[in-house]
FIBADO-597915 format. One record per residue (C-alpha): x, y, z. Coordinates in pm, whole numbers, padded with zeros to 5 digits, always signed. Example, Ala and Ser with C-alpha at 12.3 -4.5 7.8 and 13.67 -1.06 7.14 Angstrom:
2
+01230-00450+00780;+01367-00106+00714;
END
This chain:
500
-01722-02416-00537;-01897-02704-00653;-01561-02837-00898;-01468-03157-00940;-01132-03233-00784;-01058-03578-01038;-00892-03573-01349;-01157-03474-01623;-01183-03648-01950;-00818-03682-02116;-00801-03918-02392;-00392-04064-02287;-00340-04283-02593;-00306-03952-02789;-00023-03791-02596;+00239-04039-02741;+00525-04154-02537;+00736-03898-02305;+01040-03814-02510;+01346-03544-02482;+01457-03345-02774;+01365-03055-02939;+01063-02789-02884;+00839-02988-03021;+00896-03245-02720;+00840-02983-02424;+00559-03034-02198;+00411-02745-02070;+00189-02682-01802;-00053-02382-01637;-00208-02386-01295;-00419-02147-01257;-00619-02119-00939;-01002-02086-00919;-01114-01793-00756;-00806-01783-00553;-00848-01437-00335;-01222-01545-00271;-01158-01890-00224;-00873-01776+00061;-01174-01578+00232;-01388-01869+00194;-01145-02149+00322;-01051-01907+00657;-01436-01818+00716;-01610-02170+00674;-01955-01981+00690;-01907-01777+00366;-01903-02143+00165;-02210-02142-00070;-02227-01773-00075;-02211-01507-00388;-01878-01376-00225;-01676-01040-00379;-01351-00956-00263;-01237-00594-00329;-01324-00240-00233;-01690-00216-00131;-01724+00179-00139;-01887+00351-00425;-01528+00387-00599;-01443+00008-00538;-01297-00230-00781;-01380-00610-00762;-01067-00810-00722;-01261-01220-00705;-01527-01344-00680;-01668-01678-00561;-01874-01905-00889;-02183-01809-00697;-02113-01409-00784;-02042-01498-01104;-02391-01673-01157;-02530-01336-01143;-02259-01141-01405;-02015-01032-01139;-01634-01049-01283;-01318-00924-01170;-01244-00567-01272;-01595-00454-01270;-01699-00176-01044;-01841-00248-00699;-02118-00056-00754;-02209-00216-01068;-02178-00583-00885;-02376-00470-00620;-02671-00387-00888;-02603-00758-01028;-02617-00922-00707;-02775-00733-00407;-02718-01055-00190;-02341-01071-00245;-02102-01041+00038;-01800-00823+00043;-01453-00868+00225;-01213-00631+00233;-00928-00768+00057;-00642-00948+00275;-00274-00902+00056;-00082-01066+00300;-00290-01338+00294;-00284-01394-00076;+00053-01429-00042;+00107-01644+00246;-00112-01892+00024;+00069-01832-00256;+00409-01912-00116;+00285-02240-00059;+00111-02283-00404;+00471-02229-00536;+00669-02433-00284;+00468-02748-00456;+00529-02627-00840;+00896-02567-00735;+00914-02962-00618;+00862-03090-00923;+01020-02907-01159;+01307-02543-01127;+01144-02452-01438;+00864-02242-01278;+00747-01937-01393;+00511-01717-01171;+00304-01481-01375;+00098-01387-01033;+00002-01481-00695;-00179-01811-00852;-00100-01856-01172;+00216-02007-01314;+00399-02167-01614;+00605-02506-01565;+00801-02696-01759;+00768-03023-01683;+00961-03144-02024;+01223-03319-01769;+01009-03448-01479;+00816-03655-01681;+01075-03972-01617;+01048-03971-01252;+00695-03854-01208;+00485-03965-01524;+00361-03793-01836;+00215-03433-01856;-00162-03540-01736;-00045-03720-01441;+00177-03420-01317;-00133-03207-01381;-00342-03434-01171;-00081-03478-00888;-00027-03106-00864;-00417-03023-00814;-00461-03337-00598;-00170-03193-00348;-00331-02814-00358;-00634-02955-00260;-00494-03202+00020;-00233-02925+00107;-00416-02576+00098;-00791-02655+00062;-00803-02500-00253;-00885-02583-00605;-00673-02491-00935;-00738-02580-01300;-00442-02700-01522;-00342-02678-01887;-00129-02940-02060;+00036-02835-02368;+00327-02806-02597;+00356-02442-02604;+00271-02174-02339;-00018-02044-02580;-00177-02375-02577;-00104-02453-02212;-00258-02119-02116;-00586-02195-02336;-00613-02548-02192;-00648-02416-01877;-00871-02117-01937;-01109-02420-02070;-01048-02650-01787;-01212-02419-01548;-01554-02475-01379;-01831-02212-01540;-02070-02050-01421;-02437-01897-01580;-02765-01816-01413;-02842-02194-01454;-02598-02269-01242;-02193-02358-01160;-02064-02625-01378;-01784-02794-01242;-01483-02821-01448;-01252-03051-01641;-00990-02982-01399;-00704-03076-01652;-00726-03030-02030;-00451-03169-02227;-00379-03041-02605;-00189-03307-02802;+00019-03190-03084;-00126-03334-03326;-00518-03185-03213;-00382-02843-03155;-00519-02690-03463;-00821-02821-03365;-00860-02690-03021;-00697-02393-03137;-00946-02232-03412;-01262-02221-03318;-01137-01990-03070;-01231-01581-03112;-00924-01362-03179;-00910-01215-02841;-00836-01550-02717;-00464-01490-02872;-00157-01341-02647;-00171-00969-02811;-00496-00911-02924;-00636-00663-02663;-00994-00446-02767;-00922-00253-03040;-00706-00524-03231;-01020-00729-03201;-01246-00466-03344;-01002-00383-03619;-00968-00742-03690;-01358-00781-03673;-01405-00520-03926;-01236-00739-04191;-01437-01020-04101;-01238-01220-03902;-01410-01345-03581;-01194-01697-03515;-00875-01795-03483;-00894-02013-03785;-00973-01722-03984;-00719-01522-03925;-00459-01785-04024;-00626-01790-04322;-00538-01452-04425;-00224-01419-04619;+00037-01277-04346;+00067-00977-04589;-00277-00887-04514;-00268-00910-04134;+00094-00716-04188;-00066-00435-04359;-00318-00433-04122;-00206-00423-03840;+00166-00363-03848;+00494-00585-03926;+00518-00706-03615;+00182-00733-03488;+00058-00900-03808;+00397-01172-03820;+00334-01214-03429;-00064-01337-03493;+00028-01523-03778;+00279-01752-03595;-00002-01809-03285;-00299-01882-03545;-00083-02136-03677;+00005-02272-03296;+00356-02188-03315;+00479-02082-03005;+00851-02129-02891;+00901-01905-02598;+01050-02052-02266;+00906-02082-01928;+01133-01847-01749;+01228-01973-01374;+01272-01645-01133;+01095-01389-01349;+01162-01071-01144;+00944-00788-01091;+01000-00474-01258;+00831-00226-01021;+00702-00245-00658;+00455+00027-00558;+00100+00124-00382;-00216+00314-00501;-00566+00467-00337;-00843+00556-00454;-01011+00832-00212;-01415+00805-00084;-01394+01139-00204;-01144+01368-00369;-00886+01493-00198;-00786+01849-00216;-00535+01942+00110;-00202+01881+00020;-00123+01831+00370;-00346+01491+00367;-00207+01425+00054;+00161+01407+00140;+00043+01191+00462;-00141+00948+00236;+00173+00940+00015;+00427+00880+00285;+00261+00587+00438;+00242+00429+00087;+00641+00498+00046;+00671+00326+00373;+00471+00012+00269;+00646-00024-00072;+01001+00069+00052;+00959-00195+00351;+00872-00457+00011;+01100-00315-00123;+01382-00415+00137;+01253-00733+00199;+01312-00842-00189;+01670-00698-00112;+01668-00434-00390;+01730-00077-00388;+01539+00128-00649;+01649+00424-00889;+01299+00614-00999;+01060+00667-00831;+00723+00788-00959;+00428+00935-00791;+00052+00913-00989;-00257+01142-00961;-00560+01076-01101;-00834+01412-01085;-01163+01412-01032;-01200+01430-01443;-01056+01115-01435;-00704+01305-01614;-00427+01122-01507;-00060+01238-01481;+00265+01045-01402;+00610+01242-01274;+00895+01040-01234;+01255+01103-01118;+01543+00896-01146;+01870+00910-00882;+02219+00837-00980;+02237+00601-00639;+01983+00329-00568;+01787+00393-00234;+01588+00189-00052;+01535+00366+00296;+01191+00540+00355;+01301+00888+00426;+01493+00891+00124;+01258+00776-00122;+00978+01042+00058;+01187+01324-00018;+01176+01238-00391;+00804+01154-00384;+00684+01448-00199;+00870+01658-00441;+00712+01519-00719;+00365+01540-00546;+00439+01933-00475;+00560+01971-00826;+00214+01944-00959;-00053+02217-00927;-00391+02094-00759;-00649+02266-00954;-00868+01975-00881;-00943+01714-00643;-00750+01398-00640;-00934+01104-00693;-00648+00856-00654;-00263+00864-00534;+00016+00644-00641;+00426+00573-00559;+00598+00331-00754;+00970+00219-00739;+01193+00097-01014;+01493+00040-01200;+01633-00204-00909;+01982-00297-00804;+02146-00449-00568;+02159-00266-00267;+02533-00331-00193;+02648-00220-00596;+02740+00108-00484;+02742+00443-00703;+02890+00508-01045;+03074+00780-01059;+02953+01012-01334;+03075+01288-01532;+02695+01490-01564;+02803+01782-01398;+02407+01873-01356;+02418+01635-01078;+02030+01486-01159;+01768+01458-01434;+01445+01659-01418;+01121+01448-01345;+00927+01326-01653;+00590+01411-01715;+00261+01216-01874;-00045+01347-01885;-00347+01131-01998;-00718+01135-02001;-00828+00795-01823;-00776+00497-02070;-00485+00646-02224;-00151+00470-02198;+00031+00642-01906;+00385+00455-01878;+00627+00495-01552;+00863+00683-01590;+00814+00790-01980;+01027+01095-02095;+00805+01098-02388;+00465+01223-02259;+00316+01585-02335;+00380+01805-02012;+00023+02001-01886;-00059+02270-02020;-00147+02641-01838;-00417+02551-01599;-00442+02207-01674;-00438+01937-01415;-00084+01874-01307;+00098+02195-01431;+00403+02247-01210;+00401+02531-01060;+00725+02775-01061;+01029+02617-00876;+00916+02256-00940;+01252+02199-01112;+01448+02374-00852;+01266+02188-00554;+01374+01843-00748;+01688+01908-00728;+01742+02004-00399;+01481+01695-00307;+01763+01450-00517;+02056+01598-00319;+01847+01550+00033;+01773+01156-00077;+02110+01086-00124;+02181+01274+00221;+01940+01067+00426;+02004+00715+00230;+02363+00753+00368;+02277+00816+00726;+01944+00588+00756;+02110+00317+00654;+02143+00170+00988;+01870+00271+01125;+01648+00151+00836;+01795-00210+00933;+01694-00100+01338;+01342-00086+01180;+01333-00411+00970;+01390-00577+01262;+01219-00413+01511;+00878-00486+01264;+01001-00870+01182;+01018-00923+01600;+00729-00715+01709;+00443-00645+01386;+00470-00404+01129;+00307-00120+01342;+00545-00130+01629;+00731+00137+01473;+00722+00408+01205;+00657+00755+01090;+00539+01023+01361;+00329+01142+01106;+00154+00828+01054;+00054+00812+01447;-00306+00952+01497;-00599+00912+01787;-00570+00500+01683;-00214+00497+01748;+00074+00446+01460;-00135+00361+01157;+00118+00175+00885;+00006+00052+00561;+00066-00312+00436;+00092-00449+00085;-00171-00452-00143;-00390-00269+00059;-00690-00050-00019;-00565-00092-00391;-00878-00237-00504;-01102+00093-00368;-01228+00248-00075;-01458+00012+00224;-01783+00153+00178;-01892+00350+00494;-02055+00221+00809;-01968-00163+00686;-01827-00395+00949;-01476-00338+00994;-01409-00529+01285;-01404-00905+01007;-01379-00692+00677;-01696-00802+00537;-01944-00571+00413;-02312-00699+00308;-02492-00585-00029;-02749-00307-00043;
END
């Protein structure tokens, strides 16, 4: 990537002496990786080093996920559309994107945070908050932690990561962001590699910035903040707090208030746990036959079940998503007394749900997600709700809308909208709730037979019959296709597809 791997200008003499005590005293760090899911596709295929490399879905409906500094020369970002990437950068080279891979390396990325301090707190696949506050005694001050940590994921895994050193998360976070290597049509410039924010400079560092660099401020805060003039950081803790209150709301305006003026007191939280595990496609092209559909959506149950069980958690709700070919989107969720975690028993729900909603168009993309987790082994509450389950929920949005699991607030569809349930939906539910609870009770051992059947032998050694076509038992695996559709006739035999 053409980055630096030293230690890049930190003035020492201004960090002061390592002390314990109060907030003010915590030393905070975030590693962030550079490029991490193209840098994995780089590292395992030496002869894509040097190249404009973009991991994602390559078809016409792809997403990029990463992209090597040589993409980004050329505009390319993660998020954009594969399409519009290809425009940017005709000579880039796509690879399908490898999930399991991402987090086989980040396993390891972890293992190292997790030896020098418990205080870790993953907020994805290569990025993390530590608190370092009490290592600093048997393994140096802040910068010297930073610089140990990159030097050992470069000896270790090959790869490069930038690091922030702060007092706060917020400034942590920033120091980071600014640590990283950049890249413009002039070239890649390598990074600092560690950027440290004293205390007493944070003010400094911190406003100059523009308001979207603060935890909260998304688009349209930016653009209402904008509108009164504000463009920096430093100008917004000018205004007086009543002003951004009014503006913006109570809370919003006391929460920017507190991180123009660098105050920042939340805790790195060790083990933060996922809230939902699930799976999404987007289609080449819309799909209309419910028949494919309900295929499509059983292996994703499978793939986020088998996750699902290997986290040892059971889930409540379960929620299927459709987007249209309109781009409408619609959510229905239902929620079981008992946690399940076996596949037959969480496809019952979601293929309920998924006939509970009219097709009046195509389906652009398909989605199962799985939440409210317990332990497995809690057993059931008894109950006194004599109606034995709870009708699905329903959200319909146009794309960009908010579209929350699981809401029971959202506007059903109306009378030949997308998504409008036909008659019976509520009745099928229920008898779709009372068959779950049926088969988690008598897959339960068999569900195990599975597991370990997969663990011995690969994950498609066994599975659904309905799965199996002319290429034999075809099971999904994590993360994949969730970035797009492969465009058609690339290479599928290595995954990489070249540009147009």
């Amino acid at each position: 990537m053409g980055e630096d791997l030293g230690v890049g200008p930190v003035d020492r003499s201004r960090t002061g002496p390592a002390r314990s005590g109060g907030p003010t005293d915590r030393v905070i760090l975030h590693v962030d990786m550079d490029a991490f899911f193209a840098s994995v596709e780089v590292l395992d295929d030496p002869s894509l080093v040097g190249l404009p490399v973009i991991v994602g879905g390559s078809g016409r409906r792809g997403v990029v996920a990463a992209c090597t500094y040589e993409a980004r020369m050329f505009g390319v970002h993660s998020a954009m559309p594969s399409s519009v990437a290809r425009r940017l950068c005709p000579s880039a080279v796509f690879v399908d994107g490898r999930f399991h891979r991402y987090v086989e390396e980040s396993a390891k990325l972890h293992a190292i945070f997790e030896s020098v301090t418990p205080l870790v707190e993953g907020i994805s696949l290569d990025e993390a908050f530590l608190d370092v506050t009490g290592s600093r005694q048997l393994l140096g001050d802040g910068p010297s932690i930073a610089a140990a940590i990159r030097r050992r994921v470069s000896d270790e895994l090959g790869l490069t990561c930038s690091v922030g050193v702060g007092r706060s998360k917020l400034m942590a976070k920033l120091a980071s962001k600014a640590a990283k290597p950049a890249a413009s049509r002039s070239g890649i410039e390598a990074g600092a590699g560690v950027v440290v924010v004293p205390g007493a400079d944070e003010l400094e560092f911190l406003h100059p910035l523009p308001v979207r660099a603060l935890w909260g401020v998304g688009p349209v805060t930016g653009r209402r903040l904008n509108a009164l003039g504000v463009q920096t950081v430093g100008e917004i803790a000018a205004l007086p707090p009543r002003t951004l209150e009014r503006y913006l709301g109570v809370a919003a305006g006391v929460h920017l208030a507190a991180l123009s003026r660098g105050e920042d007191r939340s805790p790195v939280v060790a083990d933060h746990a996922a809230k939902s595990i699930g799976h999404e496609e987007t289609f080449a092209s819309d799909v209309w036959d419910r028949d494919d559909l309900r295929r499509h959506l059983l292996g994703m149950v499978d793939a986020s079940a088998t996750t699902l069980r290997s986290s040892e958690l059971a889930a409540r709700t379960i929620t299927v998503k459709l987007r249209f070919a309109d781009f409408s989107l619609i959510t229905r969720s239902h929620s079981m007394g008992l946690a399940i975690d076996a596949s037959p028993a969480i496809d019952a729900v979601a293929s309920a749900l998924l006939d509970s909603v009219e097709l009046d168009q195509g389906v652009r993309l398909l989605g199962v997600g799985l939440s409210g987790f317990a332990d497995p082994e809690a057993g059931t509450q008894l109950s006194l709700d004599l109606d034995g389950c709870e009708a699905g929920s329903v959200h319909v949005a146009r794309s960009g809308d908010p579209a929350p699991e699981g809401s029971g607030s959202g506007a059903a569809a109306g009378k030949g909208s997308p998504g409008h349930g036909p008659p019976g939906a509520e009745a099928l539910l229920v008898r779709a709730h009372d068959e779950a609870e049926r088969l988690q009770e008598s897959w339960g051992s068999v569900t195990a037979a599975v597991d370990a059947i997969r663990a011995r032998y690969g994950g498609a050694s066994v599975g659904p019959a309905s799965l199996v076509g002319a290429d034999g038992l075809r099971v999904r695996h994590r993360g994949e296709a969730q970035w797009g559709p492969t465009a058609p006739n690339s290479p599928e035999s290595d995954g990489r597809s070249p540009g147009a």
